[in-house]
C-alpha positions in Angstrom: -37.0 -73.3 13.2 -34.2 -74.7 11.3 -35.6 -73.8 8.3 -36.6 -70.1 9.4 -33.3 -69.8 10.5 -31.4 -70.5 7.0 -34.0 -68.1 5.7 -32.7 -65.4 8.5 -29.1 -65.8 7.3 -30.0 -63.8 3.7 -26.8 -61.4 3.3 -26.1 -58.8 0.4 -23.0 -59.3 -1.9 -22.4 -55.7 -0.7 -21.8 -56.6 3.0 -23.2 -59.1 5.6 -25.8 -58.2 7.7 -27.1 -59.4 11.2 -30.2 -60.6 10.3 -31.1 -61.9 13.5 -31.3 -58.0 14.2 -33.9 -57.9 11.8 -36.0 -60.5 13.5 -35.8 -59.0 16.2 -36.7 -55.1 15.7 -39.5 -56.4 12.9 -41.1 -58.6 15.0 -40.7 -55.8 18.2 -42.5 -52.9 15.2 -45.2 -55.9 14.8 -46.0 -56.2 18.2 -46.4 -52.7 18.5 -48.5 -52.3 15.6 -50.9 -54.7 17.0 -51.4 -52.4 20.7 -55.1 -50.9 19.9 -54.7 -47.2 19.0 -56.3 -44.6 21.5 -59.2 -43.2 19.8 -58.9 -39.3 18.9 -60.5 -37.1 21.0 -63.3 -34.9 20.0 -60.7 -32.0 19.2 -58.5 -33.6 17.2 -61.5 -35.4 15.3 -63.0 -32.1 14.5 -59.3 -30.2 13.7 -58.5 -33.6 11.7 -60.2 -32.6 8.5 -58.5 -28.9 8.1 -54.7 -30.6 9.0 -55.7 -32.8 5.9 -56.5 -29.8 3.9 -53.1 -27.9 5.1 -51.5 -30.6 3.8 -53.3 -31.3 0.6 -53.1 -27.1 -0.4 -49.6 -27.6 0.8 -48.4 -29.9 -2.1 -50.1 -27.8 -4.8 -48.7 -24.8 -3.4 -50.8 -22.7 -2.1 -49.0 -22.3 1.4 -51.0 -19.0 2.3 -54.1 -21.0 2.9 -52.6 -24.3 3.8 -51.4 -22.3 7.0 -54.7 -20.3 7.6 -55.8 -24.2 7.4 -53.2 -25.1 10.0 -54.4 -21.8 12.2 -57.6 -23.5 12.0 -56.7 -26.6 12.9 -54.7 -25.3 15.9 -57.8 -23.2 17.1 -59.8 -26.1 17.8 -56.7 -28.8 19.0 -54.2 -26.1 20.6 -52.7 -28.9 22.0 -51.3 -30.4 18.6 -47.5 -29.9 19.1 -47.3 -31.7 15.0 -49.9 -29.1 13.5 -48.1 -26.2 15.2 -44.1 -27.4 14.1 -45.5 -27.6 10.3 -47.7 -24.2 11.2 -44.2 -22.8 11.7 -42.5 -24.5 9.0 -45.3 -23.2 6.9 -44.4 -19.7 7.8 -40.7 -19.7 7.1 -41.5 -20.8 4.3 -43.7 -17.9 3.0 -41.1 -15.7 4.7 -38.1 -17.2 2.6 -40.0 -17.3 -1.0 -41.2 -13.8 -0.6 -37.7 -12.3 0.6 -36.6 -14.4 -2.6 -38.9 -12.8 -4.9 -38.5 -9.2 -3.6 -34.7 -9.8 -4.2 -35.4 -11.3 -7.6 -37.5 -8.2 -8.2 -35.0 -5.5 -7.0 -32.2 -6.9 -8.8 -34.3 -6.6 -12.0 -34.9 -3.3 -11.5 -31.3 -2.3 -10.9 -30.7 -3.6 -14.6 -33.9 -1.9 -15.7 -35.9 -4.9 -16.5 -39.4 -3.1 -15.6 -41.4 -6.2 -16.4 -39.4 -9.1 -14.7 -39.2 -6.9 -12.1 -43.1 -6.5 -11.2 -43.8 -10.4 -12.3 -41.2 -10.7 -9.3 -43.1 -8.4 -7.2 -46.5 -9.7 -8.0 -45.1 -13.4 -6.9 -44.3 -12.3 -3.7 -47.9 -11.2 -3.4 -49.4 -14.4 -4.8 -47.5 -16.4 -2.3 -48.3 -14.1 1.1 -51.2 -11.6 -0.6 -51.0 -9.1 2.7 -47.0 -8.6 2.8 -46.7 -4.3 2.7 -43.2 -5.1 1.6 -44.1 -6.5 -1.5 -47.1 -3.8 -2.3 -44.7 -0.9 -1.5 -42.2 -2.4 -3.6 -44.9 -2.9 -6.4 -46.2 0.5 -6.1 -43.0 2.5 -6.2 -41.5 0.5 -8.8 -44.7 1.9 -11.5 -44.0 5.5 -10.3 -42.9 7.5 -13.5 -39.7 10.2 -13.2 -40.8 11.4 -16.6 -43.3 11.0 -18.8 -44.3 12.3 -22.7 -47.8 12.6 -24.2 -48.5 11.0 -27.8 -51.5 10.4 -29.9 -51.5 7.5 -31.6 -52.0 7.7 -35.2 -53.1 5.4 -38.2 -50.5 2.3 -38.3 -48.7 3.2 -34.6 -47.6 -0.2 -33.2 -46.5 -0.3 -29.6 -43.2 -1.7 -30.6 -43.1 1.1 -33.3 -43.3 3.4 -30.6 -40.9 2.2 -28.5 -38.2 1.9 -30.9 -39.4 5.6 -32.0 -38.9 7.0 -28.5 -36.3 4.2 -27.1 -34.4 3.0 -29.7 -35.4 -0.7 -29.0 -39.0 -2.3 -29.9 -38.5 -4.4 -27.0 -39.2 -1.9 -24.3 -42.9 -2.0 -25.8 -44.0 -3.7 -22.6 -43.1 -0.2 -20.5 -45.1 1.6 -22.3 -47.9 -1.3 -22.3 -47.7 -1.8 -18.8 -47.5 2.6 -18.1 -51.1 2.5 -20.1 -52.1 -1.1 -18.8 -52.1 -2.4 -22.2 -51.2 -5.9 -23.1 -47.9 -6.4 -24.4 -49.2 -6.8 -28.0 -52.4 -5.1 -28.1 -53.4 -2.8 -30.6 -53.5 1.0 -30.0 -56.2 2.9 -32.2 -56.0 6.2 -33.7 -56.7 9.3 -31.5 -55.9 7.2 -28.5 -53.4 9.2 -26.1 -50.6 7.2 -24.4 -47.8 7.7 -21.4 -44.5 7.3 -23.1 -42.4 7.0 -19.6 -38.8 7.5 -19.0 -36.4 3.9 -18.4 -33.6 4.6 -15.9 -30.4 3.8 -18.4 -32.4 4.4 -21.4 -32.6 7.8 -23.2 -35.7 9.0 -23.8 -36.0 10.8 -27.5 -37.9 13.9 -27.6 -40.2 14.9 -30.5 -38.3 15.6 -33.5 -35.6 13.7 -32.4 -33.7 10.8 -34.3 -33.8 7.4 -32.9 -30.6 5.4 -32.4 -29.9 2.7 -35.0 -30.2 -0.9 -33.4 -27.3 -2.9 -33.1 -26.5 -5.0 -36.1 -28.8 -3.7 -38.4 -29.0 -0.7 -41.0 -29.9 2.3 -39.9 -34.4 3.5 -40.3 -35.2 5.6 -42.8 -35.4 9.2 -41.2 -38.1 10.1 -39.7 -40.0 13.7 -40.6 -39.4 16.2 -37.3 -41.1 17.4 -35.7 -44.1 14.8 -35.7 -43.1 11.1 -35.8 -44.2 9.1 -38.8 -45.6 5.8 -38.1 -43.4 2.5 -38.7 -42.6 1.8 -42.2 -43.8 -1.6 -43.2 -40.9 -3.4 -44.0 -38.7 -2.9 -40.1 -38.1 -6.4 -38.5 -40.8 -8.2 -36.9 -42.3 -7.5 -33.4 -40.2 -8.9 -30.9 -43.0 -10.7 -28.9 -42.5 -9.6 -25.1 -42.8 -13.5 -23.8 -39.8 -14.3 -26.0 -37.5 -11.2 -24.6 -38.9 -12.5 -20.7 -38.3 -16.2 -21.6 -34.9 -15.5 -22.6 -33.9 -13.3 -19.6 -34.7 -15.6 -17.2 -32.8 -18.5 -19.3 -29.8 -15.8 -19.5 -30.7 -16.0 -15.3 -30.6 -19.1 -15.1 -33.9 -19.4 -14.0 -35.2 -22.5 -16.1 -38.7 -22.8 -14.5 -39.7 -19.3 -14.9 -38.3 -19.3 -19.0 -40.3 -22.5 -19.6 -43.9 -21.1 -18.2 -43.1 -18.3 -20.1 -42.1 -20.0 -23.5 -45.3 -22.3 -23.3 -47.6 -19.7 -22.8 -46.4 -18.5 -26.0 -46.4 -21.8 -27.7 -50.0 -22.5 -26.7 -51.0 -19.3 -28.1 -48.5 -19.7 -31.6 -47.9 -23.5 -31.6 -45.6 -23.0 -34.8 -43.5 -20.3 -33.5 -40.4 -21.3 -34.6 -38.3 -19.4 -32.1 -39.9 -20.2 -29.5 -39.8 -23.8 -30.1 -36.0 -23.3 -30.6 -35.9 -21.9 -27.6 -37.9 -24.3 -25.1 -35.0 -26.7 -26.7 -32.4 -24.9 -25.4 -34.3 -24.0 -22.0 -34.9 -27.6 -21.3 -31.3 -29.0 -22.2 -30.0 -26.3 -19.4 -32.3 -27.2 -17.1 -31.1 -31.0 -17.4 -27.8 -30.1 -17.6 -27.5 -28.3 -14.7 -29.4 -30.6 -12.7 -27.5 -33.4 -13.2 -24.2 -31.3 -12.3 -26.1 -30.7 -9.2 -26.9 -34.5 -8.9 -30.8 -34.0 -9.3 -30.8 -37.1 -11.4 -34.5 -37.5 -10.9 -35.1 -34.2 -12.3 -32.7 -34.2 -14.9 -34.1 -37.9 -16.3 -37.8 -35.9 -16.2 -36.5 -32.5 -17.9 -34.1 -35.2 -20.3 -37.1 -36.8 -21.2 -39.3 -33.6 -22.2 -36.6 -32.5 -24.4 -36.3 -36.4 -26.1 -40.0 -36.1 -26.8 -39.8 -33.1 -28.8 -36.0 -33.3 -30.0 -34.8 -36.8 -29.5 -31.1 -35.9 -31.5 -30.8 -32.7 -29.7 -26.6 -32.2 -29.0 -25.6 -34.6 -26.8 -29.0 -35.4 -24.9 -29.2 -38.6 -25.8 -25.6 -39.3 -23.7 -26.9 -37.3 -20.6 -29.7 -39.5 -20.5 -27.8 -42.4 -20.3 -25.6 -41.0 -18.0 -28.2 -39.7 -15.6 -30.3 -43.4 -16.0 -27.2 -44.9 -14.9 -26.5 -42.8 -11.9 -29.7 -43.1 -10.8 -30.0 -46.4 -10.9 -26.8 -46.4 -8.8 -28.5 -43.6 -6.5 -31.5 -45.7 -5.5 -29.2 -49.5 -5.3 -26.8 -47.8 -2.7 -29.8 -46.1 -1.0 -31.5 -50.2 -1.0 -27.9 -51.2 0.6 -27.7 -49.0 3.6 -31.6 -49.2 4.6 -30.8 -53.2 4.7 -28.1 -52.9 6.8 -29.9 -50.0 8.9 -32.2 -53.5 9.1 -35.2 -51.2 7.2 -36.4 -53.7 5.1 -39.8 -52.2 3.1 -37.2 -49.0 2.9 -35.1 -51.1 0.9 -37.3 -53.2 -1.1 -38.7 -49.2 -2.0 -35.3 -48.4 -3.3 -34.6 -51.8 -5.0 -37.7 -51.5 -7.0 -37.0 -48.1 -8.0 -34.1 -49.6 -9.4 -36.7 -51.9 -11.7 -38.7 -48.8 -12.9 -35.6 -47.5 -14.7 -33.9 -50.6 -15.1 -36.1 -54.1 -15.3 -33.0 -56.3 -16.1 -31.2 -55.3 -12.9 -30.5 -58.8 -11.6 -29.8 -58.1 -8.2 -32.0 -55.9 -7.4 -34.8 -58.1 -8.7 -33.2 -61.2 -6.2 -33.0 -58.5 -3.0 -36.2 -57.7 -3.8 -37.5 -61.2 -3.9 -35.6 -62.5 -0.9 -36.1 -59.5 1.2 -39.7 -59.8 0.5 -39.8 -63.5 1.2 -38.1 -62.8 4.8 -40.4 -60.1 5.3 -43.4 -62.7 4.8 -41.9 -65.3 7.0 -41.5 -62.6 10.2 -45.2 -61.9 9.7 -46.5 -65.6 9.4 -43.8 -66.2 12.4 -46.0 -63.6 14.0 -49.4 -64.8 13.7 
């Protein structure tokens, strides 16, 4: 007992701790884990396997059916006060990523960003496929105010078009999405498109001019009244993933920039630009995570962008930075589950400490001496 007892009087350098306390609840949780378990009763048995798959379509997202799998569940075992809290929690959750995405959606079409605006509105349906809002808002946001007719002719390129009738190649995705066209599809001769009006933008009639873009020389004029195709030598397409990857960096909105940068980069692995531009999405993203004191995230997004640009700016000092406050994150966390007498809680945290940091001497010791005292209560036990 004498010995046992010098092993109970383990304190921190951080604070002393009553360790007899320790004894005491572990040995009380033992005791309790030991009481035979009732067995399940035939309804929760049978609702047992469908909470399970809640759960497991809950982690990969797919909340829709991980609460029709809770609905289920609560069916056969309507008694299951657990499955019905997360049913609910389930269903504010829809609630509050739809009413996100609708807002995401309206606000894009306020600034005339057609496209972001129905990839906004199409979320919304993927997370909660039945909600009217989110169809109505889909529906009336493809209705046209105005619309021209054009045959296309020999050489026509959507983005040709657009700067023709817009004045800016990168509203090719309205008239893609007016004819459901991909973005960069080719349009053959004879074919007859929708060329629809864009609130803000001004529409040119045929035999118009087109505006001039911004910060480059004017096109060489174009024959009224019928419009010439592109001449060869105007600036490369601007590809439509680019323009939406950029937008929702300009947003703010990191995760939605990088899906779209790298479905571009699977399809053009050299693009230069949009390389360039994953670089910059990702050193954001870390950026403003660790301002926001994600450090976990910003050590994973830090990472990503060391593995493709180890020397970019100053990454290289935000990973050290985020390492060490992480590693300060997860030895304070180890501290207060000690002295909240939560030992596994705080051997968890102190070897978290390890994984980014496996000359951390102390929390190598607390782990060691924690885990010793841990193995005594349980030998004490049997």
């Amino acid at each position: 007992m004498r010995r046992l007892g010098l092993v109970l009087a383990l304190t921190l350098a951080a604070g002393g701790c009553a360790t007899s306390a320790v004894v005491t609840q572990t040995q009380t949780q033992a005791q309790t884990k030991t009481q035979p378990q009732r067995a399940p009763s035939p309804r929760q048995a049978l609702a047992a396997p469908h909470n399970e798959r809640a759960q497991t379509l809950e982690q990969v997202g797919r909340l829709r059916e991980a609460l029709e799998a809770r609905r289920v569940a609560l069916t056969i075992n309507p008694d299951d006060t657990t499955g019905r809290a997360a049913a609910a929690v389930l269903e504010a959750t829809i609630e509050e990523q739809v009413a996100a995405q609708l807002a995401k959606g309206r606000a894009a079409l306020q600034r005339g960003a057609h496209v972001v605006a129905r990839r906004h509105f199409l979320a919304a349906l993927a997370v909660d496929p039945g909600n009217r809002t989110a169809f109505e808002a889909l529906r009336e946001q493809t209705q046209e105010a105005d619309v021209l007719s054009y045959t296309v002719r020999a050489g026509d390129t959507l983005a040709g078009l657009a700067f023709q009738y817009y004045g800016n190649r990168s509203l090719s995705e309205v008239i893609a999405e007016t004819n459901r066209l991909q973005p960069n599809a080719r349009i053959a001769a004879g074919t007859v498109l929708k060329i629809p009006e864009v609130p803000g933008v001004t529409l040119n009639r045929p035999g118009s001019r087109p505006p001039a873009p911004r910060g480059t020389q004017p096109p060489a004029p174009v024959a009224p009244p019928a419009p010439a195709p592109a001449p060869r030598d105007e600036p490369s397409e601007v590809n439509p993933l680019l323009a939406e990857a950029r937008e929702a960096m300009n947003h703010q909105d990191y995760a939605q920039a990088l899906v779209d940068v790298d479905q571009l980069l699977a399809s053009a692995p050299r693009n230069s630009e949009a390389m360039a531009l994953k670089k910059q999405v990702l050193y954001s993203q870390g950026k403003a995570q660790l301002d926001q004191r994600k450090y976990r995230d910003s050590l994973t997004t830090l990472d990503q962008l060391a593995k493709i640009a180890p020397n970019y700016e100053d990454s290289a000092t935000l990973i050290r930075q985020t390492r060490t406050r992480l590693v300060e994150q997860h030895y304070s966390n180890g501290i207060r589950f000690y002295r909240e007498e939560k030992l596994p809680e705080a051997i968890a945290e102190w070897k978290a400490v390890l994984e980014i940091d496996p000359q951390h001497a102390n929390a190598r010791r607390y782990v060691e001496q924690s885990e010793r005292l841990l193995k005594q209560l349980d030998e004490r036990r049997k």
